[in-house]
C-alpha positions as CSV (number, residue, x, y, z in Angstrom):
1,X,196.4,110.5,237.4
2,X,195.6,108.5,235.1
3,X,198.5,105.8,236.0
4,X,199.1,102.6,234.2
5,X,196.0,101.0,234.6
6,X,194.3,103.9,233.5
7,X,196.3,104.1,230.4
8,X,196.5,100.6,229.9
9,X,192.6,100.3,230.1
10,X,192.4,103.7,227.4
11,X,195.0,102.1,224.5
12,X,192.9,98.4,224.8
13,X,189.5,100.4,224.1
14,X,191.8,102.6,221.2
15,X,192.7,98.8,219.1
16,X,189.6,98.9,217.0
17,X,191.1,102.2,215.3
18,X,194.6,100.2,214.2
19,X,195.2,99.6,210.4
20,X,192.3,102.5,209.4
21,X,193.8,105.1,207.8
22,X,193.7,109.0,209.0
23,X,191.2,111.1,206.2
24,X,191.5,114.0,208.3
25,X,193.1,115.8,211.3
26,X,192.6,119.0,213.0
27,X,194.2,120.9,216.2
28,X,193.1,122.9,218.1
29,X,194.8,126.9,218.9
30,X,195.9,126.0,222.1
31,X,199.4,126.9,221.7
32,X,201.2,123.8,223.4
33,X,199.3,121.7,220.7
34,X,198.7,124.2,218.0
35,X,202.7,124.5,217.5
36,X,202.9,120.6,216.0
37,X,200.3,121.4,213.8
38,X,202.0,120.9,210.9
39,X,203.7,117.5,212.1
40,X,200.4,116.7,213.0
41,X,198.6,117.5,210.1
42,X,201.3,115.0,208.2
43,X,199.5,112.0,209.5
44,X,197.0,112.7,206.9
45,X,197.1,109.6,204.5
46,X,198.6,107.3,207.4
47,X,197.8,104.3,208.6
48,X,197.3,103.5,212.3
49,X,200.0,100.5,212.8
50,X,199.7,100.1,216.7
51,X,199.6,101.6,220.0
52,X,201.8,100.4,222.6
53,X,202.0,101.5,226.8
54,X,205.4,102.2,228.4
55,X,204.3,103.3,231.9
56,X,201.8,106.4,231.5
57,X,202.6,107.2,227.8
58,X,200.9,106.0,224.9
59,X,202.8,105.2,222.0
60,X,200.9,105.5,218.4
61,X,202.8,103.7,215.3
62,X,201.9,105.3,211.6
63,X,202.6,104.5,208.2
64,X,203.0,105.9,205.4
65,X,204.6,105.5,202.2
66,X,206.4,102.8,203.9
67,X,208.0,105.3,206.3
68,X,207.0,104.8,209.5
69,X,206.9,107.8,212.5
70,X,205.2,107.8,215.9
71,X,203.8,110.0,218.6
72,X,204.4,110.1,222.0
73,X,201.2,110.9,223.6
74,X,201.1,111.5,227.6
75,X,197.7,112.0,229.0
76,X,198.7,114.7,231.8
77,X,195.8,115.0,234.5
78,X,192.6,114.9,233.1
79,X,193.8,113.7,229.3
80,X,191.0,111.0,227.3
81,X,190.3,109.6,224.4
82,X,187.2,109.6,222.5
83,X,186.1,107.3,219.7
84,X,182.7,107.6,217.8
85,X,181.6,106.1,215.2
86,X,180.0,108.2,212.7
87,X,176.3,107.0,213.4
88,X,176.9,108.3,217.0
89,X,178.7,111.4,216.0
90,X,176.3,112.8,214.1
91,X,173.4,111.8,216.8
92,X,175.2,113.1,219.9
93,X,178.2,115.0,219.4
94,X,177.4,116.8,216.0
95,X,180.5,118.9,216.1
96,X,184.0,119.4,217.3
97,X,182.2,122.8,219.1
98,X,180.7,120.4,221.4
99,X,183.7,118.8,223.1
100,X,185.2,122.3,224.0
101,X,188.3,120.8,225.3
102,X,189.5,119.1,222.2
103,X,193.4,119.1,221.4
104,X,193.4,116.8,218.2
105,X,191.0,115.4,215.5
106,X,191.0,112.4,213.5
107,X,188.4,111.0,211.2
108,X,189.4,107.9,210.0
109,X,188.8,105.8,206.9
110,X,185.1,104.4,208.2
111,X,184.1,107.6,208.9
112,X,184.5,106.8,212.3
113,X,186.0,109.8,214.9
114,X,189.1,109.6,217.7
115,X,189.6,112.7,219.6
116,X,192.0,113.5,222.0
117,X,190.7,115.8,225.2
118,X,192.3,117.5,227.4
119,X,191.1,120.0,230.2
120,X,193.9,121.1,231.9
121,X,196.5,121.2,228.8
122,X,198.6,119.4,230.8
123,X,199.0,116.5,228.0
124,X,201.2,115.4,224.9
125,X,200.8,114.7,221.7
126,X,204.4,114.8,220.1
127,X,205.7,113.2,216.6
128,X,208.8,111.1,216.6
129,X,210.8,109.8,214.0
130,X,211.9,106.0,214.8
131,X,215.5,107.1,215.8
132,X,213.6,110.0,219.1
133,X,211.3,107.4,220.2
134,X,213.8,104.7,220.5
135,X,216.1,107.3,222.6
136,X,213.2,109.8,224.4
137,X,214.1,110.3,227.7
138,X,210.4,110.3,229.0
139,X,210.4,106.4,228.0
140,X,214.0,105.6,228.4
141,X,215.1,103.6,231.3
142,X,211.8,103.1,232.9
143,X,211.6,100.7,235.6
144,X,209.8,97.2,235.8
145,X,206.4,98.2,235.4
146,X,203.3,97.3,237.5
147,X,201.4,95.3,235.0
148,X,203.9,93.5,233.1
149,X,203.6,89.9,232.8
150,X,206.2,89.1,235.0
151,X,206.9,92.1,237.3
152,X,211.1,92.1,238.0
153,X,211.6,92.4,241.7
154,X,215.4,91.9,241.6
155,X,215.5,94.8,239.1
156,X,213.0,97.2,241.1
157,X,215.1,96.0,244.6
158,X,218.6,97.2,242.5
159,X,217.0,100.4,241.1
160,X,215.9,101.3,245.0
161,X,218.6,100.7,246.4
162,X,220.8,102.4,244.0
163,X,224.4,102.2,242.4
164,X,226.2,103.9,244.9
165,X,227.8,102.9,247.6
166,X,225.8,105.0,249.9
167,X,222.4,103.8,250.5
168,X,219.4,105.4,249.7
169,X,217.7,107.1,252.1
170,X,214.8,108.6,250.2
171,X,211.4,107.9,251.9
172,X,210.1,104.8,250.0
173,X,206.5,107.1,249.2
174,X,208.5,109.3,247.3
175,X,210.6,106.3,245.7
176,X,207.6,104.7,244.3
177,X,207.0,107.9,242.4
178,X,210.1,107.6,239.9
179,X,209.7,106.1,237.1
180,X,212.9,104.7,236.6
181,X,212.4,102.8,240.0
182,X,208.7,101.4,239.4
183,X,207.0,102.6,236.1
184,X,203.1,102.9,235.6
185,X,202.2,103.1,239.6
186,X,201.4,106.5,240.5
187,X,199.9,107.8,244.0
188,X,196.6,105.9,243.8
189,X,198.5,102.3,243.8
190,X,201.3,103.5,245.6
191,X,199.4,103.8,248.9
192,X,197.2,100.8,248.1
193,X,200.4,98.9,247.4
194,X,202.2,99.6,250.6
195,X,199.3,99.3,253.0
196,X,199.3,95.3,251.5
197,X,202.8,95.5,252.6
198,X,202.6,97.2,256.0
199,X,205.4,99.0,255.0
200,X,204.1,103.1,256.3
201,X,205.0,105.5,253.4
202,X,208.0,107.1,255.4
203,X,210.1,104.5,256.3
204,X,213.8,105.5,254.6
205,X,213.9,103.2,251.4
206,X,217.4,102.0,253.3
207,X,215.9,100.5,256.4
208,X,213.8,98.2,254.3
209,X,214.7,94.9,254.1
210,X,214.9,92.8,250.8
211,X,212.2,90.8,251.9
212,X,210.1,93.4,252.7
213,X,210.9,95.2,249.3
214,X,210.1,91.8,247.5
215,X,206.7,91.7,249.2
216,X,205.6,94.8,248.6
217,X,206.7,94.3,244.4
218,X,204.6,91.6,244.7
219,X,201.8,93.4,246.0
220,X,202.7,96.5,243.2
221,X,202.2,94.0,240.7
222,X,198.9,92.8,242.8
223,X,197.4,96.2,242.8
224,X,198.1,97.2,239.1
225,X,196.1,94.0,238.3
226,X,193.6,94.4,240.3
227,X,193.3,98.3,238.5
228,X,193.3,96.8,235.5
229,X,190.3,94.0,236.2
230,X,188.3,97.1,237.2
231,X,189.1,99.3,234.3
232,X,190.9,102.1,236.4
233,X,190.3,104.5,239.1
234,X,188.1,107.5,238.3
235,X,188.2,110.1,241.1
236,X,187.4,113.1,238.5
237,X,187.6,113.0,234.8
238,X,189.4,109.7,233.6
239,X,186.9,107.8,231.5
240,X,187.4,104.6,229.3
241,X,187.4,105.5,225.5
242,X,183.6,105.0,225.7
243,X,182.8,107.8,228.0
244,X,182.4,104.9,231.2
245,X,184.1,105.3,234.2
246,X,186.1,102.9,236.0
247,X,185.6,101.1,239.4
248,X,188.6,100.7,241.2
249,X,187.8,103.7,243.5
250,X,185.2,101.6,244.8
251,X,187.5,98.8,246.2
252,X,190.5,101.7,247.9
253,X,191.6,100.4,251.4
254,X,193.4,103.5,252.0
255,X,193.6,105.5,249.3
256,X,191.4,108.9,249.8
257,X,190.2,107.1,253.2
258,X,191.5,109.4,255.4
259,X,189.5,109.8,259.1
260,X,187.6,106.1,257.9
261,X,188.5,102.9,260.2
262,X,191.0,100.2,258.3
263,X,188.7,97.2,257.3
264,X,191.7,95.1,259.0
265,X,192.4,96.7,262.0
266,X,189.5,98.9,262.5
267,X,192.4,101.2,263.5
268,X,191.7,105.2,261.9
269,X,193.4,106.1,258.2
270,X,195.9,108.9,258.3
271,X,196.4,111.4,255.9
272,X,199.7,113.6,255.8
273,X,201.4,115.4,252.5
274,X,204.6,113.5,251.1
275,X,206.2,116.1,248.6
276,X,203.8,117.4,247.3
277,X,201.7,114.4,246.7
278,X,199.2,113.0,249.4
279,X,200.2,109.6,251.2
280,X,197.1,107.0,253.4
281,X,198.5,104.7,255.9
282,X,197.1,103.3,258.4
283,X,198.0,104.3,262.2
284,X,198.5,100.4,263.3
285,X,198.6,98.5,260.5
286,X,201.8,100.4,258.8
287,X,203.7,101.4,262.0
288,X,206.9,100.5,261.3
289,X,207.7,103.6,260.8
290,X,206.1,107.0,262.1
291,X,206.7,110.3,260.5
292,X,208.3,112.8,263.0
């Protein structure tokens, strides 16, 4: 958390900051940020070109002096963004000692303020020449992801079932998880995803037939949507950019449903740890394939 939608719903409420220029930055001494601070601090004098989403990282575009550079910005577990104009600054948040978990500060051309926050420090914010971005491995060779246009099945099929000549046997839960197989899904829409598909969580990628792979892309690329329309998921502290929350949690069929009847089968909602993330199935619904 936050997955695609999530970050995809964050970088559409951060558009109104693009082609303002950056007056002013600050970062704050917490040591994983504090060390960029002077390749942060450069941006002073830029001008916000774009932000752009590939999977769960948001990519910012600056120029300056006709040089461009970027930052790879990942939003970790409880990563947000905050933007104020400075009407509502000065009437609610007053100072950058008020938002105790602030990582970096811009105030931009208007006056207006974008903050990035992060609890946990488990975020990013790094600076990239043209040349890293282009090549970083955290973005390189990602998978079809869940809210593109047209979501590539025959690519995701390929990517799970690998290049060798030996199958892959990883449990399709934990598949679902790698970026370079499906990028932007996550836990949440993972277990949403395959519930549509009535495909349980871990059935061996291998004994999954292409049809059965194709329906459940489809219903990846169904989910993400869906996300999306409801502005994200928010279990703890993912907000949109104007402090709201979003409402996807509200329509889960098995996601954090665990001991609750199925609303298809009235059949109970298991929950059992996969790795070390948590996967929902449902006990009759999804029974293809039963963990031993």
């Amino acid at each position: 958390m936050p997955e695609g939608p999530e970050v995809e719903t964050i970088r559409r409420g951060l558009l109104d900051v693009i082609q303002k220029n950056i007056t002013k930055v600050k970062v704050a001494k917490s040591k994983k940020f504090y060390q960029h601070n002077k390749e942060i601090n450069s941006l002073i004098s830029s001008t916000i070109i774009d932000i752009e989403r590939k999977g769960k990282f948001l990519i910012f575009k600056f120029s300056k002096n006709n040089t461009d550079s970027y930052a790879l910005n990942h939003l970790g577990m409880t990563g947000v963004w905050h933007y104020y104009s400075d009407k509502i600054w000065k009437n609610t948040i007053q100072s950058l000692d008020n938002l105790p978990h602030w990582k970096v500060y811009f105030q931009l051309s208007d006056n207006s303020h974008l903050i990035f926050v992060n609890i946990r420090t488990f975020g990013r914010f790094e600076i990239c020449s043209i040349d890293t971005i282009s090549h970083h491995s955290s973005i390189n060779n990602l998978g079809p992801d869940i809210l593109d246009d047209v979501f590539d099945s025959s690519l995701f099929i390929n990517r799970i079932r690998g290049n060798t000549k030996k199958p892959k046997t990883r449990e399709i839960g934990k598949a679902l998880l790698d970026s370079k197989i499906v990028s932007g899904c996550g836990n949440i829409y993972k277990n949403e995803a395959l519930f549509l598909s009535n495909i349980n969580p871990f059935t061996p990628s291998d004994l999954l037939s292409d049809k059965q792979l194709s329906t459940l892309a489809k219903n990846l690329h169904l989910v993400g949507h869906k996300a999306l329309k409801f502005k994200g998921s928010t279990l703890r502290d993912y907000k949109h950019v104007d402090g709201y929350s979003g409402l996807m949690q509200n329509e889960f069929l098995v996601y954090d449903r665990q001991g609750e009847t199925c609303n298809t089968c009235k059949s109970k909602i298991l929950k059992s740890t996969q790795g070390d993330r948590a996967s929902y199935w449902c006990i009759n619904c999804q029974n293809n394939y039963l963990p031993e």
